[in-house]
DRENZADREN-903753 format. One record per residue (C-alpha): residue number from 0; residue in three letters; x, y, z. Coordinates in steps of 0.1 Angstrom, whole numbers, plus 5000, padded with zeros to 4 digits. Example, Ala and Ser with C-alpha at 12.3 -4.5 7.8 and 13.67 -1.06 7.14 Angstrom:
BEGIN
[site 0, Ala, [5123, 4955, 5078]]
[site 1, Ser, [5137, 4989, 5071]]
END
This chain:
BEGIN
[site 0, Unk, [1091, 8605, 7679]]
[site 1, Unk, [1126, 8606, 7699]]
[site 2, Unk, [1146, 8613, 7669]]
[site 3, Unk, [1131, 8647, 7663]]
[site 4, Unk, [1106, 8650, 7692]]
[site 5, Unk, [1112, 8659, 7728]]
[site 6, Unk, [1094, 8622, 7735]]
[site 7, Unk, [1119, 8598, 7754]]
[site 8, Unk, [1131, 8571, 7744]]
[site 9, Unk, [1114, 8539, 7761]]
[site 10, Unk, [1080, 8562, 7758]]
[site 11, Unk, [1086, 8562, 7718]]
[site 12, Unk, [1089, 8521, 7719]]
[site 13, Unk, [1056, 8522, 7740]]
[site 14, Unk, [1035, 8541, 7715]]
[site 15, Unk, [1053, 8528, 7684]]
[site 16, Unk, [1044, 8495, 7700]]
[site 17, Unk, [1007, 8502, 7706]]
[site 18, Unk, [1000, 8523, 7676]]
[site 19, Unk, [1014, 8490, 7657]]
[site 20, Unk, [0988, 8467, 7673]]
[site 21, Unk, [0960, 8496, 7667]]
[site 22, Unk, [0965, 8489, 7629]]
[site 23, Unk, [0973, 8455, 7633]]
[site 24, Unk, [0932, 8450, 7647]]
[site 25, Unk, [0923, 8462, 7608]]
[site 26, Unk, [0936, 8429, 7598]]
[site 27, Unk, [0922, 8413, 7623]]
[site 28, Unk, [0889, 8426, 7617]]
[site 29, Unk, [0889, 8415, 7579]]
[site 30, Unk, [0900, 8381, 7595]]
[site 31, Unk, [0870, 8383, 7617]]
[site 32, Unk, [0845, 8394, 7589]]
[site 33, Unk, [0858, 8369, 7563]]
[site 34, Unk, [0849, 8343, 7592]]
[site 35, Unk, [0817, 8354, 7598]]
[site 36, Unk, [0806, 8350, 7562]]
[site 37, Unk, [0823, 8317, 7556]]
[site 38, Unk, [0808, 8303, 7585]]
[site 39, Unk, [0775, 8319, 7586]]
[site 40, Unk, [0768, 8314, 7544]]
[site 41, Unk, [0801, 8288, 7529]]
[site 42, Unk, [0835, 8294, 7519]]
[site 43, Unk, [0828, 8306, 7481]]
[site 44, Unk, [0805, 8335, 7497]]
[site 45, Unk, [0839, 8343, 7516]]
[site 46, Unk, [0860, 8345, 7492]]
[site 47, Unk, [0836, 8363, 7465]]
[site 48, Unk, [0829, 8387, 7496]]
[site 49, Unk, [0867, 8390, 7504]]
[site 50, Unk, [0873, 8419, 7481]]
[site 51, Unk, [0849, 8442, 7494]]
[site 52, Unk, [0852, 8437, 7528]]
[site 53, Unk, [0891, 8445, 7524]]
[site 54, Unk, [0882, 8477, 7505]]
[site 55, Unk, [0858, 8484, 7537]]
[site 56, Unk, [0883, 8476, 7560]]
[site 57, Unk, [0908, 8504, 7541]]
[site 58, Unk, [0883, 8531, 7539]]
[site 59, Unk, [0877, 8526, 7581]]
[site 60, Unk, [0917, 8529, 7585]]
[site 61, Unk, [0913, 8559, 7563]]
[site 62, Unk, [0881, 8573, 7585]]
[site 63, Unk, [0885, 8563, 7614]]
[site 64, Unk, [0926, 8559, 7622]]
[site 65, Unk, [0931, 8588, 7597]]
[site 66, Unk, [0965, 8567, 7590]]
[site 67, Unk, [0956, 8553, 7551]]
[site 68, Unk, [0993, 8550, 7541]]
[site 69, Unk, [1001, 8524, 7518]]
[site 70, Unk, [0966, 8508, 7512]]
[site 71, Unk, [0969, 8478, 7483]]
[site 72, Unk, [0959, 8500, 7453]]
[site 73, Unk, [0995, 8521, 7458]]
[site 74, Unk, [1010, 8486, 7448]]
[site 75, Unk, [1002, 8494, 7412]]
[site 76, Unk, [1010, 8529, 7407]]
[site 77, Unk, [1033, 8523, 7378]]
[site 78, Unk, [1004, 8503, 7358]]
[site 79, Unk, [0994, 8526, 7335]]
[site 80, Unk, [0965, 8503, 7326]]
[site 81, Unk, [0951, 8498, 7355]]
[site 82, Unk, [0955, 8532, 7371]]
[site 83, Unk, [0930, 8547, 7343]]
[site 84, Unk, [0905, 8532, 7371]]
[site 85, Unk, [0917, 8564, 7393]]
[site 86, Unk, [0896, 8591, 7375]]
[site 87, Unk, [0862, 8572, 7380]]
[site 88, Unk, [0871, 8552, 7414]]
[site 89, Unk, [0900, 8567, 7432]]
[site 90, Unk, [0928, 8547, 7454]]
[site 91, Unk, [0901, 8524, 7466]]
[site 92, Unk, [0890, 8510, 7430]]
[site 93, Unk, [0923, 8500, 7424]]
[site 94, Unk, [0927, 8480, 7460]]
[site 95, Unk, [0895, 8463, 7448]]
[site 96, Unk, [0908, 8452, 7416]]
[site 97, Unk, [0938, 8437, 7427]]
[site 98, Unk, [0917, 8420, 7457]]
[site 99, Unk, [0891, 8405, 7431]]
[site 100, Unk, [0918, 8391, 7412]]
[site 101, Unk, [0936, 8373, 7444]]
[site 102, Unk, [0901, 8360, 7451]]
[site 103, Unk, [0897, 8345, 7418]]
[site 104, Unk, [0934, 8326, 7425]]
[site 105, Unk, [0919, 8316, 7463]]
[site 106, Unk, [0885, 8306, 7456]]
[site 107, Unk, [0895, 8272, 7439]]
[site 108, Unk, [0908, 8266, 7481]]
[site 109, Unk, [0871, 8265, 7485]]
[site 110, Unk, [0866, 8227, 7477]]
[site 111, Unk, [0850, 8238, 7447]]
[site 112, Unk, [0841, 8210, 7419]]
[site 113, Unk, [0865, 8202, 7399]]
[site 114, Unk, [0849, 8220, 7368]]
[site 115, Unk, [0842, 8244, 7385]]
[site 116, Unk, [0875, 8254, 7406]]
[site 117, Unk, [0895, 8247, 7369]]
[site 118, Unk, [0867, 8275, 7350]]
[site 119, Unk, [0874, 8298, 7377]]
[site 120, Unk, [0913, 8299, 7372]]
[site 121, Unk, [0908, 8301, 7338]]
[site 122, Unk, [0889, 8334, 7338]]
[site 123, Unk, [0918, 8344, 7364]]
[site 124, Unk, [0947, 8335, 7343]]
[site 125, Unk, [0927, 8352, 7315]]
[site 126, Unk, [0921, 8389, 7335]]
[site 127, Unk, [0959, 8386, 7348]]
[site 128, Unk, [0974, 8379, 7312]]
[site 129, Unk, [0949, 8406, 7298]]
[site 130, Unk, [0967, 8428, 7324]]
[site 131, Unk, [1003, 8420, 7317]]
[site 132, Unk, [0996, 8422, 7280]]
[site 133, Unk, [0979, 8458, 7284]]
[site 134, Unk, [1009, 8472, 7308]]
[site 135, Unk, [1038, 8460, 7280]]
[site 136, Unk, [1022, 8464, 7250]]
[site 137, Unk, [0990, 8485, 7255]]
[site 138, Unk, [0984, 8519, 7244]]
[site 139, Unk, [1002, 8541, 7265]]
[site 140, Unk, [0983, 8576, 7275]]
[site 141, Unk, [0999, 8606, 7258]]
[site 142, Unk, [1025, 8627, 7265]]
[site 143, Unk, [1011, 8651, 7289]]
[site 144, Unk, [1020, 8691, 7271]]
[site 145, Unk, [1040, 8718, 7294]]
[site 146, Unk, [1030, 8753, 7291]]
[site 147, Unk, [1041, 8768, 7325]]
[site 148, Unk, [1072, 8766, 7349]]
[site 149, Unk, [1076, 8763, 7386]]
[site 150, Unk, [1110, 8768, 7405]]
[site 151, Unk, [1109, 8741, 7434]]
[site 152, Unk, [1136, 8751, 7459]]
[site 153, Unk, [1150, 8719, 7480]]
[site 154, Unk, [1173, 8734, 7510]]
[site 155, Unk, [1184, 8703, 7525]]
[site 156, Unk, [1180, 8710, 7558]]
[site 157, Unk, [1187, 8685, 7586]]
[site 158, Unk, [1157, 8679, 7610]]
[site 159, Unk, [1161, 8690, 7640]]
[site 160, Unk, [1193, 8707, 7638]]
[site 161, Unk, [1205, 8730, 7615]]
[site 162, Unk, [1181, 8750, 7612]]
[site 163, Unk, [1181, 8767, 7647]]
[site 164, Unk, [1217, 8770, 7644]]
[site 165, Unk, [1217, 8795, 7616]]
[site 166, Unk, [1198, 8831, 7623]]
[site 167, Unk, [1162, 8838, 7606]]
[site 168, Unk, [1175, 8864, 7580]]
[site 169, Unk, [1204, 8836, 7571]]
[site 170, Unk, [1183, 8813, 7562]]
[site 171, Unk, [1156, 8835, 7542]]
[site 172, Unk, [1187, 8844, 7521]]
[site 173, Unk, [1199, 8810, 7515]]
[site 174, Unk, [1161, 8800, 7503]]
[site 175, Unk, [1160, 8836, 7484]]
[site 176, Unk, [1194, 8828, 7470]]
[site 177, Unk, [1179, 8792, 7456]]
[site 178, Unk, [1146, 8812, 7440]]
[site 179, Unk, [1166, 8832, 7416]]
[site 180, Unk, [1164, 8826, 7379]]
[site 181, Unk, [1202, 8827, 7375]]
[site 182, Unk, [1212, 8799, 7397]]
[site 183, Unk, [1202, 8780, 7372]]
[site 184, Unk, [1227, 8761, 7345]]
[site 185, Unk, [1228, 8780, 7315]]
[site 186, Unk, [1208, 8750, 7294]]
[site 187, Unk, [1179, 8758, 7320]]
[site 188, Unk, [1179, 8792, 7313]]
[site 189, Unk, [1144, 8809, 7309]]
[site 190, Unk, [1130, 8830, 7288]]
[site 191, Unk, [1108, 8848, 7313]]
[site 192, Unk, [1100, 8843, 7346]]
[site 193, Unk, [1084, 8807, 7361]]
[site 194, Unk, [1051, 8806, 7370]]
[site 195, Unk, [1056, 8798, 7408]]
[site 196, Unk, [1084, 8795, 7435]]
[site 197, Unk, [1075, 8771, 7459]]
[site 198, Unk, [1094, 8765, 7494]]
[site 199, Unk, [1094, 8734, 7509]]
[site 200, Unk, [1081, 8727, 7545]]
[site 201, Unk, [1108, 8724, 7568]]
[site 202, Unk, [1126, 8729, 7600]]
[site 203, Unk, [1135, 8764, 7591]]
[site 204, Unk, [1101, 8780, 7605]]
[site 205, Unk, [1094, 8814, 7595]]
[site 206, Unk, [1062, 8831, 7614]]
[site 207, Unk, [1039, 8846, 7597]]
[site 208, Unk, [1032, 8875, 7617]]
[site 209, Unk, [1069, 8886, 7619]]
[site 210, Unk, [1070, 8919, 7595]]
[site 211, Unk, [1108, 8912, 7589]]
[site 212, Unk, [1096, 8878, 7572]]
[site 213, Unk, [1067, 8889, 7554]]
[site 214, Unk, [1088, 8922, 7542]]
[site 215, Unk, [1115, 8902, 7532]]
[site 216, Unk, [1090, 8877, 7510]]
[site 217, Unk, [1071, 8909, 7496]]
[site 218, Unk, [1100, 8922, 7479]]
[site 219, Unk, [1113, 8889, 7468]]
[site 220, Unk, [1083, 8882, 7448]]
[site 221, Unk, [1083, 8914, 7431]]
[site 222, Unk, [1117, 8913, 7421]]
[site 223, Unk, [1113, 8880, 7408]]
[site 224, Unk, [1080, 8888, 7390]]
[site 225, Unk, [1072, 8859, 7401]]
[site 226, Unk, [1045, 8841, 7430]]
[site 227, Unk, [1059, 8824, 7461]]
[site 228, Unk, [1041, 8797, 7476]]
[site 229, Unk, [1063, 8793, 7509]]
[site 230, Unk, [1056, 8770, 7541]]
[site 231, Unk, [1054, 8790, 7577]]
[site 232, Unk, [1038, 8790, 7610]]
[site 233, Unk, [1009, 8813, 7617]]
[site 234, Unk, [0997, 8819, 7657]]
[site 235, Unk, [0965, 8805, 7662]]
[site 236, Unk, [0961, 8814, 7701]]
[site 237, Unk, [0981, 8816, 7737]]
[site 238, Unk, [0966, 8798, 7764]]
[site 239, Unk, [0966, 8810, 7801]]
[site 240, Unk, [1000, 8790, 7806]]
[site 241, Unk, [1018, 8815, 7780]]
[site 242, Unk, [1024, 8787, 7754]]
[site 243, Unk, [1014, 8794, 7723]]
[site 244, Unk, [0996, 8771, 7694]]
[site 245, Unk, [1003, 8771, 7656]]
[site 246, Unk, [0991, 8771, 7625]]
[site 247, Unk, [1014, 8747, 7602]]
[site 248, Unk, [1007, 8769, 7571]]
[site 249, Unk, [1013, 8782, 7532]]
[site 250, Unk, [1017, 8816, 7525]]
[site 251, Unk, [1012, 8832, 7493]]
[site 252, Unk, [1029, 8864, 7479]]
[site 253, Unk, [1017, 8878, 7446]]
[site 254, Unk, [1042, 8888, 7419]]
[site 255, Unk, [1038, 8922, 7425]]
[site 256, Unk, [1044, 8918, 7461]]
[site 257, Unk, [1008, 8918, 7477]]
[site 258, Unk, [1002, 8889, 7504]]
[site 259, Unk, [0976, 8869, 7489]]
[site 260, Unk, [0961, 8850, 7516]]
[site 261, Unk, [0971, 8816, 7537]]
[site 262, Unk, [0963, 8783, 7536]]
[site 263, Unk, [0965, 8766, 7573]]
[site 264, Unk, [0971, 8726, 7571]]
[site 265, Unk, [0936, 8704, 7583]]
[site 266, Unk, [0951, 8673, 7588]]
[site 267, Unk, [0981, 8672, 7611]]
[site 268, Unk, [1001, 8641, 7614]]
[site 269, Unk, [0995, 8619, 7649]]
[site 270, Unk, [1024, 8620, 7676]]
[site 271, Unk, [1041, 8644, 7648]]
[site 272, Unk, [1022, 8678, 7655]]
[site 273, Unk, [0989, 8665, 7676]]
[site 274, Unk, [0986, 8633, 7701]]
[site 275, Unk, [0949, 8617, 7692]]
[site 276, Unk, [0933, 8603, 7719]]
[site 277, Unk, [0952, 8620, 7744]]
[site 278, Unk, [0939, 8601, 7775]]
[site 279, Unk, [0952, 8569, 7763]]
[site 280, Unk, [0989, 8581, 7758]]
[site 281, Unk, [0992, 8597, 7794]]
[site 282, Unk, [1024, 8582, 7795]]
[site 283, Unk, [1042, 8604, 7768]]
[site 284, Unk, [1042, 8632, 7796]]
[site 285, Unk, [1049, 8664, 7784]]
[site 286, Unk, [1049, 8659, 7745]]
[site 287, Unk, [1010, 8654, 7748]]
[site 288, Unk, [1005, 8691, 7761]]
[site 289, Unk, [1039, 8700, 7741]]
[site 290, Unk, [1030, 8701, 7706]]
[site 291, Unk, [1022, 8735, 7695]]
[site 292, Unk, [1003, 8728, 7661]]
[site 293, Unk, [0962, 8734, 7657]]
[site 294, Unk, [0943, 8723, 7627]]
[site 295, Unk, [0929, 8744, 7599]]
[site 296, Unk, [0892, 8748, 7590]]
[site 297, Unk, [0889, 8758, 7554]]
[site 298, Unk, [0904, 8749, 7522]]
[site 299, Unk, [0921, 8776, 7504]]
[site 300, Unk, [0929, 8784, 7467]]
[site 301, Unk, [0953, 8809, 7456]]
[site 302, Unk, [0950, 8828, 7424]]
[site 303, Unk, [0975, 8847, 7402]]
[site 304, Unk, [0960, 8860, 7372]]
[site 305, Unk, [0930, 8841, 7368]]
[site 306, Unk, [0955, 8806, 7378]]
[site 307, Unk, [0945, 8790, 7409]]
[site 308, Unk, [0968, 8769, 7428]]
[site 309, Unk, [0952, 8742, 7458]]
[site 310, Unk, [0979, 8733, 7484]]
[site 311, Unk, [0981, 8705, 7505]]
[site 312, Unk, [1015, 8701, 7530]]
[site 313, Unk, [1030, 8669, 7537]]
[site 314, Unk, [1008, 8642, 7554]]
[site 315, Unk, [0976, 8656, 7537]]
[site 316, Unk, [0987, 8639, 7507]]
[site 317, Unk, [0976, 8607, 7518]]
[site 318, Unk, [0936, 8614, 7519]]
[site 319, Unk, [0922, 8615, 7482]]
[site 320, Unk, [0890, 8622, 7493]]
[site 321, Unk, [0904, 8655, 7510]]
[site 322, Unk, [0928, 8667, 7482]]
[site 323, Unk, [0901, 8666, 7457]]
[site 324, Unk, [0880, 8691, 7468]]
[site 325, Unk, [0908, 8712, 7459]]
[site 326, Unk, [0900, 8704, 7429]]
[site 327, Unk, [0864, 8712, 7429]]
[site 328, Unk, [0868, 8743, 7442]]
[site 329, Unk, [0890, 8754, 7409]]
[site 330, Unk, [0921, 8742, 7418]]
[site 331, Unk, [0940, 8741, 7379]]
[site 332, Unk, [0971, 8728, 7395]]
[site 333, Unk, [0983, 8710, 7431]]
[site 334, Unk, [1010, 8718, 7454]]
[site 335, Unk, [1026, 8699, 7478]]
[site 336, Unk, [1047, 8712, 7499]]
[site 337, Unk, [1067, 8686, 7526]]
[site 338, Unk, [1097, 8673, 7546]]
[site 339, Unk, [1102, 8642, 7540]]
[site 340, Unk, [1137, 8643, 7561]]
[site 341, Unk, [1118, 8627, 7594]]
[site 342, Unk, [1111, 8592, 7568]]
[site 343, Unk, [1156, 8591, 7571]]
[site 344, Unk, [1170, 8568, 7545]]
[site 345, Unk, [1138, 8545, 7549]]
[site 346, Unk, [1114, 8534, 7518]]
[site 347, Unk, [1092, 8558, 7533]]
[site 348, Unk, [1098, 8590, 7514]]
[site 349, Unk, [1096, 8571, 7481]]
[site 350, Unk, [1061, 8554, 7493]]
[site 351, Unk, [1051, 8593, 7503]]
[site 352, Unk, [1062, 8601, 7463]]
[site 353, Unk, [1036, 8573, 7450]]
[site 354, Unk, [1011, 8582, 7468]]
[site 355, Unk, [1011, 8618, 7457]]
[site 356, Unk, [1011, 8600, 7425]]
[site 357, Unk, [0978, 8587, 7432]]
[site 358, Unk, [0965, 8620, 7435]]
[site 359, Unk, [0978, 8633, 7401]]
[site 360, Unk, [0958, 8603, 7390]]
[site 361, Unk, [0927, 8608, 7403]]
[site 362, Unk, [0920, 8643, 7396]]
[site 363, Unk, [0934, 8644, 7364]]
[site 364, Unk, [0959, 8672, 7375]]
[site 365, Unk, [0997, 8681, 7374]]
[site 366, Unk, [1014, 8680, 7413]]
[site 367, Unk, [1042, 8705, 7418]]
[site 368, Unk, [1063, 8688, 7450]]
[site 369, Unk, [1089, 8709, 7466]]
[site 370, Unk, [1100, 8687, 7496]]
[site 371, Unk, [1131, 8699, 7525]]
[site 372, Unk, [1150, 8665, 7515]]
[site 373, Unk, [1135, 8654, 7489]]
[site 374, Unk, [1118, 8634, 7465]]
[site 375, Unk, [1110, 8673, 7448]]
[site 376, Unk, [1092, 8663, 7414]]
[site 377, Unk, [1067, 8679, 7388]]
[site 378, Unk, [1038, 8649, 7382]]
[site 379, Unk, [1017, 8647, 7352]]
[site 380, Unk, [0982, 8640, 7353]]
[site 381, Unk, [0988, 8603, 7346]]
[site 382, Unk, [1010, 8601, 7377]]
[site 383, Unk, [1041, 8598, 7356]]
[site 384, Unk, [1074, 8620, 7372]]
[site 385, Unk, [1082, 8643, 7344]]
[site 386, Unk, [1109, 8666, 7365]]
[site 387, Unk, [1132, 8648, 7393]]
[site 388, Unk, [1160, 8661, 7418]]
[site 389, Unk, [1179, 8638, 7438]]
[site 390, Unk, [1175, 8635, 7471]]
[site 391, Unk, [1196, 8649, 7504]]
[site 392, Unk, [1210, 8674, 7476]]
[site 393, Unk, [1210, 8714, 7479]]
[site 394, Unk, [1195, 8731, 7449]]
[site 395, Unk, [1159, 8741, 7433]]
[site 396, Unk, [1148, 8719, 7405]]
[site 397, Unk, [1129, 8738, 7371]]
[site 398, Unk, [1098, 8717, 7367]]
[site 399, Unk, [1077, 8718, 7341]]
[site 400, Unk, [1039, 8717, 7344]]
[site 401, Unk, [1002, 8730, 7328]]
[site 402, Unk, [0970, 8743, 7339]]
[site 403, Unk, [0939, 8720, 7337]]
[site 404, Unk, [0901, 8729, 7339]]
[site 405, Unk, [0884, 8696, 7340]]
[site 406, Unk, [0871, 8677, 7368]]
[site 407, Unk, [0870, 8640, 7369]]
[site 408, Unk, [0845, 8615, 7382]]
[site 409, Unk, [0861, 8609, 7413]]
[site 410, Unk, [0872, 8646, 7422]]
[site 411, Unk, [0830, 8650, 7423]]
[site 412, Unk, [0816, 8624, 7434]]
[site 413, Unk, [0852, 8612, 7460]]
[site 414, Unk, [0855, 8576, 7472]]
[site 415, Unk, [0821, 8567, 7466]]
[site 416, Unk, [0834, 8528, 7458]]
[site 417, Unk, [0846, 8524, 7491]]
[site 418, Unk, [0808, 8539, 7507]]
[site 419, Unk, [0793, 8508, 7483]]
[site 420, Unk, [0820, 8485, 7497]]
[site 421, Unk, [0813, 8493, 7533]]
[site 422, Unk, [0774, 8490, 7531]]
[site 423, Unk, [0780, 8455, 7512]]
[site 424, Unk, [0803, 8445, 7540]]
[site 425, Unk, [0778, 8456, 7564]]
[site 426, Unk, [0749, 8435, 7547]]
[site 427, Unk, [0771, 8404, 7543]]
[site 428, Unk, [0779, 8401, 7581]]
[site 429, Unk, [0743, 8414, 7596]]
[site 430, Unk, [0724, 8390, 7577]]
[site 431, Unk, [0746, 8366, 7581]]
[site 432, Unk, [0752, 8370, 7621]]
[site 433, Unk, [0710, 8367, 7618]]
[site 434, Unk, [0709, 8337, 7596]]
[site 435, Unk, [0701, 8307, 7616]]
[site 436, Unk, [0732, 8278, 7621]]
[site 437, Unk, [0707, 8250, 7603]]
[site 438, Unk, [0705, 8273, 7573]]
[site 439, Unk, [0742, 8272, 7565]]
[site 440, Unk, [0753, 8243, 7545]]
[site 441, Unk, [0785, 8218, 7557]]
[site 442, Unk, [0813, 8225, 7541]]
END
């Protein structure tokens, strides 16, 4: 926020600060819950209740916040085993797997029998070694097959700087220059042109409504025979001030050089491009009426030749319940487009990479990620990286990728285990708040 935002310094502290103990009262309200219960029914109720009031908990930081990064399913993105969840369950399945096994370690804290507290960390130890066993020497899904291409340019532009340094028709070369087929090493070479070029989002805005730029873009794509998926700002509106508001958005050019619609980004990141909850941060001064951006409304497919892309840019990655409707709508493939660069040299932009994971996972569908900084990657439907480029590095990265049709049970039906979690949460603590204090045994 004072890095690359016009917020000052002591300001930034002051909302880091608060936004900090915001989330923090999600743990304090599984703390509360798992108190309730305990006290109101007995401590083995707790902990058998533990895992689905920690799912609950997740799915209201993921409703109600709209900040679900990192939930405790992420934790096991490279278990191939337990990821097969995903399809049917989605991010929050997996969270409530791992919980119900931590609960099976804890309950024996409940001053359980002896018998009793030794059968229950037997059937424990005997999920957790089933686990282990599957992950080293289970089957392993298949190979996911390649059919299509996709060049996934990766510019390397430092945030908040270099880009308004160097003029707009510069840096539309320097991304043209990067899209070209013959920039590639000679062992890359292709037989005929990629499927899609996608641009990253990044500081270098291009509007949408500037001829020049959309010109410029027309005749790319038809010289390159190619699509181009590319990140840009359309207007949204002007107020009576003279400022105007934004669309953060995706533009797509067809290969023979028609525009072929927009996609405007629904879920803009908080204190990044929108302040929630503006009267409580009336502090920040002028970055609360200074960020230009405006949500979306609609969900957007593009199509080229009967193949239908579904785009999501940066921070929309986190919400599986929103990506899959891409999905549902026809989507046979998912783009991401992001800049990371704002994450630094933190763990961040490698957390932002499993996540996106996640969402390969759950709908059963290759991800195409063309990031400013990196991590850029192609991602098979079983979440597995299949194309790579380094990060903080110039270049465009050939990824390979397929089309799917199908739909799985979670791109349907969305996070339908965390509703059941919620409503179970909900029960345990209502009847138990209404339960009389004689009723509940001493512990």
């Amino acid at each position: 926020m004072h890095l690359y935002g016009p917020m000052p310094g002591p300001a930034a502290i002051g909302v880091l600060f608060l936004f900090s103990l915001y989330l923090g009262l999600y743990l304090a309200l599984f703390g509360l819950l798992f108190g309730i219960i305990r006290k109101r029914w007995s401590m083995v109720a707790a902990f058998t209740s533990a895992p689905f009031v920690w799912v609950a908990v997740e799915f209201a930081r993921d409703r109600i916040t709209g900040f679900p990064w990192d939930l405790l399913g992420y934790a096991q993105i490279d278990n191939l085993t337990l990821t097969r969840l995903a399809p049917w369950t989605g991010i929050f399945g997996v969270s409530l797997v791992i919980a119900i096994v931590n609960a099976l370690w804890s309950i024996p804290a409940a001053r359980l029998r002896k018998s009793t507290a030794t059968s229950v960390l037997l059937l424990a130890g005997i999920i957790t070694g089933t686990a282990i066993w599957l992950q080293l020497s289970g089957p392993k899904p298949p190979t996911a097959e390649t059919a299509a291409t996709a060049v996934l340019v990766q510019e390397n532009i430092s945030v908040g700087g270099g880009a308004q340094q160097e003029s707009r028709e510069a840096m539309l070369a320097s991304f043209a220059s990067l899209s070209q087929h013959p920039d590639f090493p000679s062992s890359d070479a292709l037989v005929e042109a990629p499927n899609l070029i996608a641009w990253p989002e990044s500081p270098a805005s291009f509007l949408d409504s500037d001829s020049s730029y959309r010109t410029f873009m027309e005749q790319l794509a038809q010289r390159s025979s190619t699509p181009i998926l590319a990140d840009d700002l359309s207007l949204a509106s002007r107020n009576s001030y003279g400022s105007y508001r934004f669309y953060n958005s995706a533009s797509f050019f067809k290969e023979d050089g028609t525009y072929g619609g927009r996609y405007d980004k629904i879920h803009l990141v908080p204190f990044g491009e929108y302040v929630p909850y503006k009267p409580l941060f009336f502090f920040v001064g002028h970055l609360v009426d200074g960020l230009p951006f405006v949500s979306g409304t609609q969900r957007v497919l593009f199509d080229d030749r009967g193949r239908k892309y579904g785009v999501f840019i940066c921070y929309e990655s986190i919400f599986g319940d929103e990506i899959r409707q891409f999905v549902t709508q026809g989507a046979q493939v998912l783009v991401n487009l992001s800049d990371d660069g704002w994450y630094g040299n933190s763990s961040a932009p490698w957390e932002h990479l499993d996540m996106v994971r996640m969402r390969a996972i759950e709908n059963h569908r290759w991800v195409l990620r063309a990031t400013n900084t990196g991590v850029t990657a192609s991602i098979d439907p079983y979440g597995r990286i299949v194309d790579q480029m380094p990060r903080h590095v110039r270049g465009s990265l050939l990824a390979r990728f397929n089309f799917i049709q199908d739909t799985t049970f979670y791109s349907r039906h969305g996070d339908w285990i965390a509703w059941i979690c919620a409503v179970l949460t909900a029960v345990f603590t209502v009847v138990g708040l209404l339960r009389s204090r004689r009723q509940v045994p001493a512990q």
